[in-house]
C-alpha positions as CSV (number, residue, x, y, z in Angstrom):
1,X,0.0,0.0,0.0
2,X,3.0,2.2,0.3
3,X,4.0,1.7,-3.0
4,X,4.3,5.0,-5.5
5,X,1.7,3.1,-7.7
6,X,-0.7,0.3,-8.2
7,X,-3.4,0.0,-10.6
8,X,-4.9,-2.6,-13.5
9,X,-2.4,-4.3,-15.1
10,X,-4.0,-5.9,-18.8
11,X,-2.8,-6.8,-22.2
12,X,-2.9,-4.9,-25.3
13,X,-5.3,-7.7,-26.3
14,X,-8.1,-6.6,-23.9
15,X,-11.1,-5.1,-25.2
16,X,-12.5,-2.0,-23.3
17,X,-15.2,-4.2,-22.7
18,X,-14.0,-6.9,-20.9
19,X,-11.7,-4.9,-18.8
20,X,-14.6,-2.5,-17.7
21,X,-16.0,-5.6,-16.6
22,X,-13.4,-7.0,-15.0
23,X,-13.1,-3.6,-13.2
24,X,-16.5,-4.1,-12.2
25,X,-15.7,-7.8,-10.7
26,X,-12.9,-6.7,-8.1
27,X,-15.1,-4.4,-6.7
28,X,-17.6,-6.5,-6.6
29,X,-15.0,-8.9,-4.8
30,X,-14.2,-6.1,-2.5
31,X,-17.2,-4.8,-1.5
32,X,-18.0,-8.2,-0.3
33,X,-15.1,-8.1,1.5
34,X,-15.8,-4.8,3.5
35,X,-14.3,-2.5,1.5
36,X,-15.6,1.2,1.4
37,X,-13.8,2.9,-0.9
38,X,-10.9,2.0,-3.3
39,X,-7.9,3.9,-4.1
40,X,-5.8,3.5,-7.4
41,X,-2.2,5.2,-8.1
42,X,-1.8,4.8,-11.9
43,X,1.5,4.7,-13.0
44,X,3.1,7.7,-14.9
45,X,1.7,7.6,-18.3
46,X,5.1,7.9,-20.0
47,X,5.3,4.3,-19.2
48,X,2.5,2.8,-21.8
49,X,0.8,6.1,-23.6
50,X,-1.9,3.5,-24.9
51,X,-2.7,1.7,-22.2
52,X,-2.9,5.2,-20.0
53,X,-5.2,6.5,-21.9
54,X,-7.4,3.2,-22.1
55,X,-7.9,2.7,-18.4
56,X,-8.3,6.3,-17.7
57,X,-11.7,6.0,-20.2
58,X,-12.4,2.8,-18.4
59,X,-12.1,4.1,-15.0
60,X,-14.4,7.4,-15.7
61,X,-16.9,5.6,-17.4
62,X,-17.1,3.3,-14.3
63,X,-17.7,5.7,-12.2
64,X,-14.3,6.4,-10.7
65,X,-12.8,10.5,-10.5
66,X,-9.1,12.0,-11.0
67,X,-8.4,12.8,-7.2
68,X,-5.1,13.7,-7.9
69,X,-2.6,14.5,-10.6
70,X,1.0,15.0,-10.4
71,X,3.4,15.4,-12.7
72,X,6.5,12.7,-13.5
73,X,9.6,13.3,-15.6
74,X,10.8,10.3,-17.4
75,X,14.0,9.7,-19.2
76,X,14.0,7.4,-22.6
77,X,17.1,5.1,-22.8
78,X,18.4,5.1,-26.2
79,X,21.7,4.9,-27.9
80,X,22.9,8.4,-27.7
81,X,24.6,9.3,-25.0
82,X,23.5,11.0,-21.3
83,X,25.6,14.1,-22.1
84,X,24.1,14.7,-25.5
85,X,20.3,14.7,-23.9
86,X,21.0,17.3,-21.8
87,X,20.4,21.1,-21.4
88,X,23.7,23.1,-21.5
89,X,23.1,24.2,-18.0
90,X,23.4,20.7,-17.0
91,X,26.2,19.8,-19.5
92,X,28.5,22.5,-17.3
93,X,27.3,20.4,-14.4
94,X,28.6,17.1,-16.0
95,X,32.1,18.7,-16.9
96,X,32.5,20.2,-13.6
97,X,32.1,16.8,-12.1
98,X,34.5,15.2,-14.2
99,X,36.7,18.1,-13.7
100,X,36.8,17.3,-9.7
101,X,37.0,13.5,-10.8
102,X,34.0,12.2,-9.4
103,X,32.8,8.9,-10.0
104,X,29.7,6.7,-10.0
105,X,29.5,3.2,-8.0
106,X,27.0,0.4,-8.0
107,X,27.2,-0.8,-4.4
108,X,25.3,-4.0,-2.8
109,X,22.4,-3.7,-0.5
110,X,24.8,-4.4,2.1
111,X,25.1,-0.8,1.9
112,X,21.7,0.1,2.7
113,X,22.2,1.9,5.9
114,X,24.4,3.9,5.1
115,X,23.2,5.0,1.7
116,X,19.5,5.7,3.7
117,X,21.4,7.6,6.2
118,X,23.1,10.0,3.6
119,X,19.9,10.6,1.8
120,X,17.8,11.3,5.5
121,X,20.5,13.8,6.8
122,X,21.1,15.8,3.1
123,X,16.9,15.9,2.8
124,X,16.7,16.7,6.7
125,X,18.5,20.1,5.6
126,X,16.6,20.6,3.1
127,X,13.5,20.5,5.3
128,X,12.2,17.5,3.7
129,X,11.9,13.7,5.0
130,X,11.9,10.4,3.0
131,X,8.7,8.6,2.6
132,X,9.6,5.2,4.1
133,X,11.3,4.6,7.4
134,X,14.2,2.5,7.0
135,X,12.8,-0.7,9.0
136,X,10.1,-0.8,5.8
137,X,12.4,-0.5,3.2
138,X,15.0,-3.2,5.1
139,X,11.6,-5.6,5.0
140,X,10.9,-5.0,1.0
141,X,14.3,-5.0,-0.2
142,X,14.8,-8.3,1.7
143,X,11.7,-9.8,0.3
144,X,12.8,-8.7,-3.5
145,X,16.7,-8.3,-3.8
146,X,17.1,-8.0,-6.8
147,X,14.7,-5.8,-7.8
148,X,16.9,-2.5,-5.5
149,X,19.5,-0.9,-6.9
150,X,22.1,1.0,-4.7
151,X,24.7,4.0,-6.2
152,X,27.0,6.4,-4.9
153,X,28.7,9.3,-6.4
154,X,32.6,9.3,-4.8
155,X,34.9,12.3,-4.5
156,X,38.3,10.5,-4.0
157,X,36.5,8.5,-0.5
158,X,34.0,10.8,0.4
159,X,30.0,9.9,-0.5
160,X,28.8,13.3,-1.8
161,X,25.3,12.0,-3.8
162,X,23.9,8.3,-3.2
163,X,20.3,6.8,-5.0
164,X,18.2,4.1,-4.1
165,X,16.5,2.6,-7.4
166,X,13.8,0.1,-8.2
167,X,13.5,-1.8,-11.2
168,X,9.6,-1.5,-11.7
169,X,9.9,-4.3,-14.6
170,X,12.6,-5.9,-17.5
171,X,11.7,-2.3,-19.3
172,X,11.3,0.7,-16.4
173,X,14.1,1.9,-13.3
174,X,12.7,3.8,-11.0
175,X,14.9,6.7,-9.4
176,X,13.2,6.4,-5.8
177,X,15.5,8.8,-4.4
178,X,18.6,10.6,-5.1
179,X,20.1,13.7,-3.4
180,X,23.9,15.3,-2.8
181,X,25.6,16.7,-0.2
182,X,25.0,20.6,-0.1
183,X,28.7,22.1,-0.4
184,X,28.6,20.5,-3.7
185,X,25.7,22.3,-5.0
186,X,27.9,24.4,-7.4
187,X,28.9,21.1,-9.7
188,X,25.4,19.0,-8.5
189,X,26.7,15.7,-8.2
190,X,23.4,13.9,-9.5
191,X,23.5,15.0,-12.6
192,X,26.8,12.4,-12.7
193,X,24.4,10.1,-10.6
194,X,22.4,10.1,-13.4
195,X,24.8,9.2,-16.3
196,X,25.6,6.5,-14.2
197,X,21.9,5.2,-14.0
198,X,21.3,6.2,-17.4
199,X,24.2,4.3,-18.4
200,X,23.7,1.1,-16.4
201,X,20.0,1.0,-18.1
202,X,21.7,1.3,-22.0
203,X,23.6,-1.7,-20.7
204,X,20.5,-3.9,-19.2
205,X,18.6,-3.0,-22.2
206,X,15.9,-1.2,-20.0
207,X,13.6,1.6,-22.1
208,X,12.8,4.3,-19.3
209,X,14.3,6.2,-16.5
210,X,11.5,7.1,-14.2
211,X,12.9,10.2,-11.9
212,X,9.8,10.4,-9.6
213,X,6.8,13.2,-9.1
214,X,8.2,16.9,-8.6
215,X,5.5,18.0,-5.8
216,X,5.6,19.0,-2.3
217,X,2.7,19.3,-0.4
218,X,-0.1,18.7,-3.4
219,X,1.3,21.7,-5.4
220,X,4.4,20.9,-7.9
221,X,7.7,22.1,-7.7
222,X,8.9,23.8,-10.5
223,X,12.3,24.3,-10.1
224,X,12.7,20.3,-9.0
225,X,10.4,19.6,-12.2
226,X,12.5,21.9,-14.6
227,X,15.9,20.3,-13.1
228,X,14.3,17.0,-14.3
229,X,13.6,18.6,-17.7
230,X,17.3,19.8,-18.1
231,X,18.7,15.8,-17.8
232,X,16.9,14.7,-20.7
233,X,13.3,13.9,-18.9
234,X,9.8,14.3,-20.2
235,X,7.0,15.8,-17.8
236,X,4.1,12.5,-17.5
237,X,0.5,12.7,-15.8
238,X,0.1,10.4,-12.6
239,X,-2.8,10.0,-11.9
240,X,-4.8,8.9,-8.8
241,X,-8.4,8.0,-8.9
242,X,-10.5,6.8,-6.2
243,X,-14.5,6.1,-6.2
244,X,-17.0,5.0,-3.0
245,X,-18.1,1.6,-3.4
246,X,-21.4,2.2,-0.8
């Protein structure tokens, strides 16, 4: 229930038809279960244009309303490379970061702690928090492995920007979070996160770079939404519908 999505899952082969009515059926199921109310967190509709756009019709015509939107920003992975995606603002960024020699790790779970503990301090600053407590995301990276992916950004030893990915699928990463160190806000150190992940998805073959919703507190954040836009990402509706089942 904590998760940044979950929805209806179908294949392209589905009529509008049958998945109205199988729509219809789980809340049928629910409802004789208890349930009041049902909440779904679509994913970001970069992910699958087509089948956005079909459940959206499904789920209006069923009944269901928009509750929220928010705005992703998604990355494509294709064959170019990070450096020539991005805005010149950000292309500074990269050279400055190569300038200092900084460089991008993959490290093992094993380094949970202490890449949670990074991201909690530098966001602690910043007067924001991390959704999940560490104890929850110990329990779901334990139960799924391999689908976490842990990097760092080094300057010589020191751990100036860390990231804690998922990989949503064989085709989607998910940047859950990512964050530097503030006396290296001059050269921003994720934007060399980045061309790590962005590389390390070229070389798995995965299609999309999902760098998260750009709100705080219901209302988006522009300047965290146009920083998205300047490495490479498209803006993508998330939507979130909910309807009463009494």
């Amino acid at each position: 229930y904590q998760s940044p999505f979950g929805s209806f899952v179908f294949s392209k082969q589905i009529s509008p038809d049958l998945l109205t009515g199988f729509v219809l059926f789980t809340e049928h199921k629910l409802v004789a279960k208890g349930v009041k109310s049902l909440l779904l967190k679509n994913p970001p509709e970069g992910y699958d244009k087509h089948a956005s756009k079909r459940l959206e019709n499904v789920l209006l015509a069923s009944g269901y309303k928009i509750e929220l939107e928010e705005l992703s920003a998604i990355i494509s992975i294709g064959k170019e490379s990070f450096e020539s995606i991005l805005h010149r603002s950000h292309k500074k960024k990269l050279r400055k970061c190569r300038e200092k020699d900084l460089t991008f790790q993959i490290v093992s779970l094993d380094h949970l702690d202490e890449v949670y503990h990074l991201l909690k301090v530098i966001r602690e600053e910043k007067n924001y928090t991390l959704s999940m407590p560490l104890n929850s995301l110990k329990k779901v990276t334990a139960e799924f492995p391999g689908q976490f992916l842990l990097s760092v950004v080094k300057d010589a030893e020191k751990t100036v920007a860390a990231n804690i990915s998922v990989k949503v699928n064989s085709r989607i990463l998910y940047n859950f979070y990512h964050d530097h160190v503030s006396e290296y806000d001059a050269i921003s150190p994720v934007v060399i996160l980045n061309e790590g992940l962005y590389n390390y998805c070229q070389s798995q073959g995965l299609d999309l770079m999902d760098l998260g919703t750009s709100t705080r507190e219901g209302k988006i954040n522009g300047p965290l939404l146009e920083f998205k836009v300047r490495l490479g990402a498209q803006p993508s509706r998330k939507l979130t519908f909910v309807k009463s089942l009494m």
